[in-house]
C-alpha positions as CSV (number, residue, x, y, z in Angstrom):
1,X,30.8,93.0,235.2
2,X,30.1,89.4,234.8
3,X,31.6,86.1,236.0
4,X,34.4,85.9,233.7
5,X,35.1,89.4,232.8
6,X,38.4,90.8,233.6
7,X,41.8,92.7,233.2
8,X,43.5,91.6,229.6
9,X,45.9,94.4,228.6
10,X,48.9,95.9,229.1
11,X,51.2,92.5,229.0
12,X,53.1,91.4,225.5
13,X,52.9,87.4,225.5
14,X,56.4,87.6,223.3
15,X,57.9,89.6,226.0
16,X,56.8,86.9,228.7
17,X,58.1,84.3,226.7
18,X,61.3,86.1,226.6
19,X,62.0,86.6,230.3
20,X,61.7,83.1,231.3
21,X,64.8,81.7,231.8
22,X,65.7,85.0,233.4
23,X,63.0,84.9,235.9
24,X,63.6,81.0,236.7
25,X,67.4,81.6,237.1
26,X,66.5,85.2,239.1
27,X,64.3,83.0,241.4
28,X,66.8,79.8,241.9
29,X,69.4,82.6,243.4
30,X,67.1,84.1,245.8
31,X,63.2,83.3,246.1
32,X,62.9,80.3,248.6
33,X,59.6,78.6,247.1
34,X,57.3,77.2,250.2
35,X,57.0,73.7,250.5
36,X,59.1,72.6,248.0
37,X,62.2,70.3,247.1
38,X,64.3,73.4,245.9
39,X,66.9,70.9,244.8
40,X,64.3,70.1,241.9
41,X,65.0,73.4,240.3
42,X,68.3,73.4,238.3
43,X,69.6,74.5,234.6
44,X,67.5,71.7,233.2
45,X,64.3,72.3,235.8
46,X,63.3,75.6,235.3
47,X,61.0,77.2,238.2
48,X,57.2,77.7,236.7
49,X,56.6,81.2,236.3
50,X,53.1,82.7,236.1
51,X,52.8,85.9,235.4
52,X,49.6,87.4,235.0
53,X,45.6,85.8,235.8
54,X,42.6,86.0,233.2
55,X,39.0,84.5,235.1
56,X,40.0,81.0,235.9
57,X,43.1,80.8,233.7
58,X,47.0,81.3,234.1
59,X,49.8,82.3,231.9
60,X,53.4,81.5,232.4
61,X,56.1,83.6,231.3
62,X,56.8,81.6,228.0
63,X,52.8,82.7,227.5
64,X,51.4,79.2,227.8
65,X,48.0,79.4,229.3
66,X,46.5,76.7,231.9
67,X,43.2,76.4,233.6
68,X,43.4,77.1,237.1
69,X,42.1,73.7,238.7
70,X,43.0,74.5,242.4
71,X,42.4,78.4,242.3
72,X,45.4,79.1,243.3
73,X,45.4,77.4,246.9
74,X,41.8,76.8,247.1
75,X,41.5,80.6,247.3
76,X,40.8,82.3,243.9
77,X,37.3,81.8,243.7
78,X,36.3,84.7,241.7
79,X,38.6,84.3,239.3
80,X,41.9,87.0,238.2
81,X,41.6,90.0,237.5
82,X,38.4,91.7,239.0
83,X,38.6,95.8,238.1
84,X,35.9,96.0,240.8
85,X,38.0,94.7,243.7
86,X,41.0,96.0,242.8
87,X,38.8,99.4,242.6
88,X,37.4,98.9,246.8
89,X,41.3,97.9,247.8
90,X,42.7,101.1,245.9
91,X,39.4,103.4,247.5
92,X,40.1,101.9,250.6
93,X,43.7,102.8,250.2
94,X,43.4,106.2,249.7
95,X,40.9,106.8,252.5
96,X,42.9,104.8,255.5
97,X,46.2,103.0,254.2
98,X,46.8,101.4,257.5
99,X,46.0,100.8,261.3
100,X,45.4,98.0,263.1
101,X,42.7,96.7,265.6
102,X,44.5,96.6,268.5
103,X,42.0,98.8,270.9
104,X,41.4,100.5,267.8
105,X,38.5,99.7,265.5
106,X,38.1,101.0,261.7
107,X,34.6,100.9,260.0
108,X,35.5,98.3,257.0
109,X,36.5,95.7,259.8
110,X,33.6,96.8,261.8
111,X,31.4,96.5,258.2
112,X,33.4,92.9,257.9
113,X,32.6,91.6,261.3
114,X,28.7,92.4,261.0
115,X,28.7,90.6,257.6
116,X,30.6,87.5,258.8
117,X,28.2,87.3,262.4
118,X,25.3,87.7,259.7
119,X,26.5,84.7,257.4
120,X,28.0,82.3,260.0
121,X,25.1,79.3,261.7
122,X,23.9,80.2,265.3
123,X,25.2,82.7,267.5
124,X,28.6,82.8,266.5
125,X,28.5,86.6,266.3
126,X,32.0,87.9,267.2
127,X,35.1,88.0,264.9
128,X,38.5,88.0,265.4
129,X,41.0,88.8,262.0
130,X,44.2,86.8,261.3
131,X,46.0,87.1,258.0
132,X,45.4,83.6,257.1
133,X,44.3,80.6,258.1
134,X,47.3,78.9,259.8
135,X,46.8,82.0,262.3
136,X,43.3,81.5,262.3
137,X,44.0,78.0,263.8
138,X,46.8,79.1,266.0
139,X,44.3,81.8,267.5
140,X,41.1,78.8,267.9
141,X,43.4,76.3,270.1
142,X,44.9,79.7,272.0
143,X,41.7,81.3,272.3
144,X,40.4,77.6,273.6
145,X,42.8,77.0,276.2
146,X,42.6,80.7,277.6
147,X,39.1,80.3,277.9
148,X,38.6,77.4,280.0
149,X,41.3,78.4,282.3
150,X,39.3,81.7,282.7
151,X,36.4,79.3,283.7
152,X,38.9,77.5,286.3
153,X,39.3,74.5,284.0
154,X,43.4,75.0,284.2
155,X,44.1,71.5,282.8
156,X,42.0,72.0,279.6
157,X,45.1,71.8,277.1
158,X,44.5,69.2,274.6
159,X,43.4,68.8,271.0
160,X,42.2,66.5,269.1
161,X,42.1,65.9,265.3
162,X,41.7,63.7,262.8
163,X,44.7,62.0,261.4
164,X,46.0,62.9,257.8
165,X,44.3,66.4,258.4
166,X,46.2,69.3,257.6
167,X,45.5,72.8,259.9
168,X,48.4,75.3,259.3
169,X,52.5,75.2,259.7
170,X,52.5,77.7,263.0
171,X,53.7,75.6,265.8
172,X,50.4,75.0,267.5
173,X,48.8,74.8,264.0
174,X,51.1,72.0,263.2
175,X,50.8,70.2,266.4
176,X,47.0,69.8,265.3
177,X,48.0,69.0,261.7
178,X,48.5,65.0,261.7
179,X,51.0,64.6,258.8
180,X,54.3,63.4,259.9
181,X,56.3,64.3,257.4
182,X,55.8,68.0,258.5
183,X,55.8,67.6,261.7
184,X,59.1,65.3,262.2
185,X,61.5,68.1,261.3
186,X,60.4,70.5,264.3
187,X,59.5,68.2,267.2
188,X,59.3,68.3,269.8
189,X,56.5,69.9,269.2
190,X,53.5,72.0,271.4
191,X,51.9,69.1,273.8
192,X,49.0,67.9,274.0
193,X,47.9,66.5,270.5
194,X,45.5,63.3,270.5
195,X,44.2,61.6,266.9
196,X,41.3,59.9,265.9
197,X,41.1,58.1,262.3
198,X,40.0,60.3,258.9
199,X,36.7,59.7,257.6
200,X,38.0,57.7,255.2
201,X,34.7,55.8,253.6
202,X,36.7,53.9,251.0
203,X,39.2,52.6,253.3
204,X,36.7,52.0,256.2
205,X,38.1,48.9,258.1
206,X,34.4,49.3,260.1
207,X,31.3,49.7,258.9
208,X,32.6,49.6,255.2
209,X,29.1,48.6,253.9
210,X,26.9,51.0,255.9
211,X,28.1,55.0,255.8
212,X,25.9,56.0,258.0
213,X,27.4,53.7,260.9
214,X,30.4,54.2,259.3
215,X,29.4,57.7,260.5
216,X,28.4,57.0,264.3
217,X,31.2,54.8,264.7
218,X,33.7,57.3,263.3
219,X,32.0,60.0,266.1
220,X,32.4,57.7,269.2
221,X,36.1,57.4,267.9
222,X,36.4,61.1,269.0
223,X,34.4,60.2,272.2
224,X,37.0,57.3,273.4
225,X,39.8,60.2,272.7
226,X,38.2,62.3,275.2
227,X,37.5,59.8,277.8
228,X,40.7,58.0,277.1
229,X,42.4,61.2,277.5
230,X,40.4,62.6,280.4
231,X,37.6,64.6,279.8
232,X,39.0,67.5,282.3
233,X,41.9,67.6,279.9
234,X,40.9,68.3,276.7
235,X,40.4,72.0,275.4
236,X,39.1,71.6,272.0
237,X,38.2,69.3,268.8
238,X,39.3,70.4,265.6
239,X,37.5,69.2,262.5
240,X,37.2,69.9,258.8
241,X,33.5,69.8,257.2
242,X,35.4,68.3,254.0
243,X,39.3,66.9,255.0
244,X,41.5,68.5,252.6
245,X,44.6,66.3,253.3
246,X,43.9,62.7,251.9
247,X,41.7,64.0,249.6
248,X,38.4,65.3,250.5
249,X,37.2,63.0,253.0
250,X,33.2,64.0,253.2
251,X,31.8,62.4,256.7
252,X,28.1,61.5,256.5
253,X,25.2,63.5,257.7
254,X,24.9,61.0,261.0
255,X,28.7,62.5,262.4
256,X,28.1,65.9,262.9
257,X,25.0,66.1,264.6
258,X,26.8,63.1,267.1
259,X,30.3,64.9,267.2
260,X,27.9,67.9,268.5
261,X,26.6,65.9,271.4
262,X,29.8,64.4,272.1
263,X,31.6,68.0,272.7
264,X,28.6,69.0,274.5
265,X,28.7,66.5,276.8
266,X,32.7,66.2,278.2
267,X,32.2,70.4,278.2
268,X,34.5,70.2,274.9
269,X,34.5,73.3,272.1
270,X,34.7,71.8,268.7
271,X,36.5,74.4,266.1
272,X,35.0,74.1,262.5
273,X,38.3,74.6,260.7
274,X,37.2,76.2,257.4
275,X,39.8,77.9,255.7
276,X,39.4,75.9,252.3
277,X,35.4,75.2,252.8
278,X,34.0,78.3,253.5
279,X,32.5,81.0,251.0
280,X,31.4,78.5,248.5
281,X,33.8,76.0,248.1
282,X,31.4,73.5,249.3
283,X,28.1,75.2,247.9
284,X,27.4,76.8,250.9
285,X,28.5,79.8,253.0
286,X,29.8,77.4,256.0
287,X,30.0,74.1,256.8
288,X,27.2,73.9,259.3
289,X,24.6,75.5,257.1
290,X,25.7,72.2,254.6
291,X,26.2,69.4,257.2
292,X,23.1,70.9,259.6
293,X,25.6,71.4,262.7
294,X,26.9,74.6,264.8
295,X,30.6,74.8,266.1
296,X,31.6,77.0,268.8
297,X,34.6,78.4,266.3
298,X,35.1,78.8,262.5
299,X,38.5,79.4,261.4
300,X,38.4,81.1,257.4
301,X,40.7,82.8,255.2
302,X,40.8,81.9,251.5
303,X,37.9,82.9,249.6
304,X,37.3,85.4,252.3
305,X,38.7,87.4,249.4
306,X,39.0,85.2,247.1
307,X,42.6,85.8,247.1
308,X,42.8,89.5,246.1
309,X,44.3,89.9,249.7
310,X,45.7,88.5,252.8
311,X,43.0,88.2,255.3
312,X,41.7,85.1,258.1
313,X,39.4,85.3,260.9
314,X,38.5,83.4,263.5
315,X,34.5,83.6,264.0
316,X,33.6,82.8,267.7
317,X,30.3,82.0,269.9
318,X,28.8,84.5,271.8
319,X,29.4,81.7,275.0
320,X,33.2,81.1,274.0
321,X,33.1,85.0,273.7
322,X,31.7,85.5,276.8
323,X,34.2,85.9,279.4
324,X,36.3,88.3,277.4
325,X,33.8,90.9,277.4
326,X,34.0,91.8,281.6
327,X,36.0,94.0,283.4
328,X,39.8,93.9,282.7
329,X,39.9,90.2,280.7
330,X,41.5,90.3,277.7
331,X,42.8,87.3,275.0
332,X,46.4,88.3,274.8
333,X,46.9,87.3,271.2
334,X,46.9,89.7,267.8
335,X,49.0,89.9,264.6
336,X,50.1,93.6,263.6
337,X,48.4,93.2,260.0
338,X,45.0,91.4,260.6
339,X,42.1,92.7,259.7
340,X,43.7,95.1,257.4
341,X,41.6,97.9,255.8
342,X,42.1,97.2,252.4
343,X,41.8,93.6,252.9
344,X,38.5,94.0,254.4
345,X,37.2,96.7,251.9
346,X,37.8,93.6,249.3
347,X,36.4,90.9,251.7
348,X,33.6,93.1,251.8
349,X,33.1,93.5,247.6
350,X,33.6,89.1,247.5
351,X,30.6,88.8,248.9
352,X,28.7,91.6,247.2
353,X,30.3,89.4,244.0
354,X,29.3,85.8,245.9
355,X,25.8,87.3,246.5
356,X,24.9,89.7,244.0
357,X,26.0,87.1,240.9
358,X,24.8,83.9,242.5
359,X,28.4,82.3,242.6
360,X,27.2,79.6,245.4
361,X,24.8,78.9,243.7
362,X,26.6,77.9,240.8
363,X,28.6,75.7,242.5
364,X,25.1,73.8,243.9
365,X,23.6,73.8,240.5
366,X,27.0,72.1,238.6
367,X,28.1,69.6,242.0
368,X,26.0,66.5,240.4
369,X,27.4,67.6,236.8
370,X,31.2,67.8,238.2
371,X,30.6,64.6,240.2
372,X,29.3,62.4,237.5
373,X,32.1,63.6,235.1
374,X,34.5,62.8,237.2
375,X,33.1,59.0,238.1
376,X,33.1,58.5,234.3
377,X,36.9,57.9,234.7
378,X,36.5,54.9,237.1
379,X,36.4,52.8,233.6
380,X,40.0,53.4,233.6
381,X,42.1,50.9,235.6
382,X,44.4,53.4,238.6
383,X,41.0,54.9,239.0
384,X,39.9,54.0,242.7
385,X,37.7,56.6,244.0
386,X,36.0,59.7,243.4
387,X,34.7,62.3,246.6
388,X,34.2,65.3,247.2
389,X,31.1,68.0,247.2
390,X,30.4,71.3,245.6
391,X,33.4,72.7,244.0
392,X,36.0,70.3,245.6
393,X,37.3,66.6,244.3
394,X,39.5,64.6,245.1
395,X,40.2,61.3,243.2
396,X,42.4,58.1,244.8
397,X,44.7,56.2,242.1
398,X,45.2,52.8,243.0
399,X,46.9,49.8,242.0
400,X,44.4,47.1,241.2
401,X,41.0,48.3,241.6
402,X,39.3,45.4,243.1
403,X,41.6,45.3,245.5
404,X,42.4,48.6,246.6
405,X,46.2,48.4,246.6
406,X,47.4,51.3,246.7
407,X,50.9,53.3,245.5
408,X,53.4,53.3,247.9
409,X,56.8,54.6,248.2
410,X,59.1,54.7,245.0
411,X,56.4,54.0,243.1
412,X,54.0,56.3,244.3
413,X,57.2,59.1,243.3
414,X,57.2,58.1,239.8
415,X,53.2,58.1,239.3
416,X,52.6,61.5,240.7
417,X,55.8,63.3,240.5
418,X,57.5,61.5,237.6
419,X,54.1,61.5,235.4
420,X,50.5,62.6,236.3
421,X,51.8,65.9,237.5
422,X,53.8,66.9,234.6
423,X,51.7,65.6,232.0
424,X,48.7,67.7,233.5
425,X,50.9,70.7,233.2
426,X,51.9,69.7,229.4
427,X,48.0,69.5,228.9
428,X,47.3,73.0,230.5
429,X,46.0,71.8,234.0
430,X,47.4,73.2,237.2
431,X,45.7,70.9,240.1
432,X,47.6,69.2,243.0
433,X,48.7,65.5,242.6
434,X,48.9,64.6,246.6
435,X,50.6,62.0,248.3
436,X,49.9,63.0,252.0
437,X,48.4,59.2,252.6
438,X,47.0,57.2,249.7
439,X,48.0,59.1,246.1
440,X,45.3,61.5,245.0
441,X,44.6,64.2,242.7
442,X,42.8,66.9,243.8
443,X,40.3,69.9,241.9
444,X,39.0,72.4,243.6
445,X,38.7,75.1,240.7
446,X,37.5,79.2,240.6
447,X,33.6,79.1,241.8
448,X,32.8,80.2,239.1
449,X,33.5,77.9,236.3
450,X,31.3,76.6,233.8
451,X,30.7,73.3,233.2
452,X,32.7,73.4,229.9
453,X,35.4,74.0,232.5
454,X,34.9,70.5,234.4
455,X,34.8,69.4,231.0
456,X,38.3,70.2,230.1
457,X,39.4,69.1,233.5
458,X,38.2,65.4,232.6
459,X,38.9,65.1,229.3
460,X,43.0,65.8,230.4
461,X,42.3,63.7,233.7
462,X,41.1,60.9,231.0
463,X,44.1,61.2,228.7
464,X,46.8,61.4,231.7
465,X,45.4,59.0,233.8
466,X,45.0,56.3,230.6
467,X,48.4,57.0,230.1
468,X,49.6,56.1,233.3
469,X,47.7,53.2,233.5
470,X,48.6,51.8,230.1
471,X,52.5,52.8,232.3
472,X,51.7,50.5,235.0
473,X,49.8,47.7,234.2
C-alpha cells in the first residue's frame, strides 16, 4: 500500500448529501461539541458534518470534499483510511480485546514500550501510557512532584511554562497551560504555576535583531523563574520544541542546549511536552533529536497513531525512573484504558508505516518547499509572519505590516471568525484560524502530503487572505 492509498467504497455521496440537515439538527439536540460556542449552531448555522476520510482529504455529509490542513488535531498523519491499520487493530481485537496495565503487562504494550525507549534521545527508556496527551501532561507534573518528594525534596511543587502555551484541559494540565481564557472559568486552580515569555522572535521586545541572543536571553528568563521562585520549590519545566498556541513559536538552536544547563543546575526536570511534535510533525522522531537536547520526560499522543486510536504516553529517564523501581515504591497514578491493546497493535503498524515508507523524511525533504510557499504571501498586505518547521506553520495577520499592529478584539472576531475561516471552508480548506494571542492561521497537514498539496493550501491562503485585506484596508 502506498502513501495515499485507501478505503473508497461502500458510502453514496447523494445519500450524504441527504442526511445533512438531519445529522446537524440530531447533533444540536444532543452532541455537546468540545470547545465550542454551541450558541453558533442554530436553524441557519448548521453543525459541519464529516463523514467519511480519503488520504488527506474530508467529505461532509452534503459530499463536499476539503483538504485536511490540520490532520484532524495535528494527529492524522497518515492519512484516512489505512486497510493495514485497521487490519493490526481488528487482529489485535480478536486475540486480546481488553486488559489493562495495572500489574499486568500484555506483549503489544511491552512491543510498544521497547519501540518508544528505542526511538526517544538518551536514556529515556521507560514508558508510561495515557490515552492522550492532556493525561500525558497530567501524569509528567504528578510523576515530577512524587519524585522529588521520594528524594526528600517535599517542597518541589511548582511548574513553569511559557505563556500563551497550551498543555491539556485536566486540572493540572490547565494550570500549566497559560491561556486565560481557559483557565478563568475553573480557578482557583492547582498551585503553583510560574510563566516566562513565548519565544516569540517577531514580537521580541529584546534582542529583536539578534535570534540567537534572543535565544540566551529567552533561557535566563526561565532561570530568574526558578531563582525568583526558589530553586528548592520548583518540580519541573514544561516546554514545547515548537509552541503550538500563538502559532508555532520555533526557539533557536542557542535555547535548548542553555535551558538544559539551567534545569541541571537548580536540580530541575524539564518535560519535553510533545504531543503535536512528535512522530514527524517536525521532521524528526522527537524534539531533541531536531533541537540537539535531551529532556528528562516526553509527553506524546497524536501521531503515536496517527489517529486510528486513542493512545498517549509519557516516556521517562532511566534517573526520573529510578526510585520507582525499589522495594514497595510505587507512582500512584493510572487511567483504566491506557495503553490499550488495540491501540498499541496500531501504534505499533504507524511506525512500521513512518519507517518502512519514509514519511519523515518527506516532511524533511518538502520543509524548505512548504516554507518558501508560504512566505510568497508576505506580498499581500495582513500578511505579518510566517514560522514554523517541518510539517507545521503558522502564519500572524496583522494590521499594517511595517508596524506590526496587530488585530485586536471586535475586529480580530470579524477577520477570523466572520471571514478567513469561512471562506477557507467555501474554498475546501479545513485549517485552524487562532486567536489565542496575536491572530494566526495555522497548517499542520497529513505527513504525508505532496507538495501539490501545499500548493493548494497557498493558492486558497492567497485568495482568502487578498480578500480580506482588500476588507480592511
Amino acid at each position: 500500500m502506498t502513501l495515499h492509498e485507501t478505503i473508497t467504497d461502500g458510502i453514496s455521496v447523494s445519500d450524504e448529501r441527504n442526511a445533512s440537515h438531519k445529522y446537524s439538527e440530531r447533533a444540536r439536540r444532543n452532541l455537546w461539541l468540545h470547545m465550542s460556542r454551541m450558541g453558533a449552531y442554530d436553524e441557519h448555522h448548521e453543525v459541519p458534518i464529516i463523514v467519511r476520510g480519503e488520504g488527506v482529504h474530508v467529505y461532509d455529509a452534503n459530499g463536499t470534499r476539503y483538504f485536511d490542513g490540520l490532520a484532524g488535531l495535528f494527529t492524522n498523519s497518515l492519512g484516512h483510511g489505512r486497510r493495514d491499520v485497521a487490519a493490526a487493530a481488528a487482529e489485535q481485537m480478536g486475540t486480546l480485546t481488553f486488559f489493562p496495565v495495572w500489574t499486568y503487562a500484555h506483549p503489544r504494550a511491552i512491543e510498544l514500550a521497547e519501540r518508544l525507549a528505542a526511538l526517544a534521545p538518551g536514556d529515556l527508556n521507560r514508558v508510561f501510557f495515557t490515552t492522550g496527551g492532556g493525561e500525558a501532561v497530567e501524569s509528567a507534573w504528578k510523576l515530577a512532584r512524587q519524585y522529588h518528594k521520594m528524594r526528600g525534596d517535599l517542597d518541589r511543587y511548582k511548574v513553569i511554562s511559557r505563556d500563551v502555551a497550551y498543555h491539556g484541559t485536566t486540572m493540572g494540565a490547565l494550570t500549566i497551560t497559560s491561556l486565560e481564557g481557559y483557565r478563568l472559568p475553573f480557578e482557583p486552580l492547582v498551585p503553583g504555576a510560574v510563566k516566562v515569555p513565548a519565544v516569540n522572535f517577531y514580537r521580541a521586545d529584546r534582542h529583536g535583531d539578534d535570534f540567537e541572543a534572543f535565544g540566551l536571553w529567552q533561557a535566563q528568563q526561565i532561570e530568574e523563574a526558578i531563582v525568583r521562585e526558589g530553586p528548592e520549590t520548583v518540580a519541573a519545566v514544561f516546554l514545547e520544541p515548537v509552541q503550538n498556541a500563538g502559532g508555532c513559536f520555533v526557539p533557536p538552536a542557542s535555547y535548548w542546549g542553555a535551558v538544559r544547563e539551567i534545569c541541571d543546575r537548580y536540580g530541575v526536570l524539564l518535560v519535553s511536552d510533545e504531543v503535536i511534535c512528535a512522530f514527524g510533525r517536525i521532521g524528526t522522531w522527537f524534539g531533541g533529536q531536531k533541537y540537539d537536547y535531551v529532556p528528562d520526560i516526553i509527553t506524546c499522543a497524536k501521531g503515536i497513531t496517527a489517529g486510528y486510536a486513542p493512545l498517549g504516553a509519557m516516556i521517562v529517564s532511566d534517573r526520573v525512573a529510578e526510585p520507582f523501581q525499589h522495594d514497595d515504591a510505587a507512582f500512584v497514578h493510572g487511567f483504566t484504558w491506557a495503553g490499550h491493546p488495540a491501540s498499541c497493535a496500531v501504534a505499533l503498524k504507524v511506525l512500521d508505516i513512518l519507517e518502512e515508507e519514509r514519511v519523515l523524511e518527506n516532511v524533511r525533504a518538502n520543509e524548505t518547499y512548504f516554507h518558501d510557499s508560504l512566505e510568497s504571501l508576505k506580498d499581500i498586505p495582513i500578511v505579518g509572519d510566517v514560522r514554523g518547521t517541518g510539517y507545521f506553520w503558522g502564519i500572524e495577520l496583522v494590521k499594517d505590516q511595517a508596524t506590526k499592529e496587530t488585530w485586536a478584539g471586535e475586529d480580530a472576531e470579524r477577520l477570523l471568525r466572520g471571514y478567513v475561516s469561512p471562506e477557507m471552508f467555501r474554498r475546501g480548506l479545513i485549517c485552524r484560524s487562532d486567536d489565542r494571542g496575536d491572530p494566526v492561521v495555522q497548517l499542520a497537514p497529513p505527513l504525508v502530503s505532496t507538495r501539490e498539496d501545499i500548493d493548494f493550501m497557498t493558492e486558497v491562503l492567497r485568495d482568502v487572505f487578498s480578500g480580506a485585506s482588500r476588507l480592511n484596508h
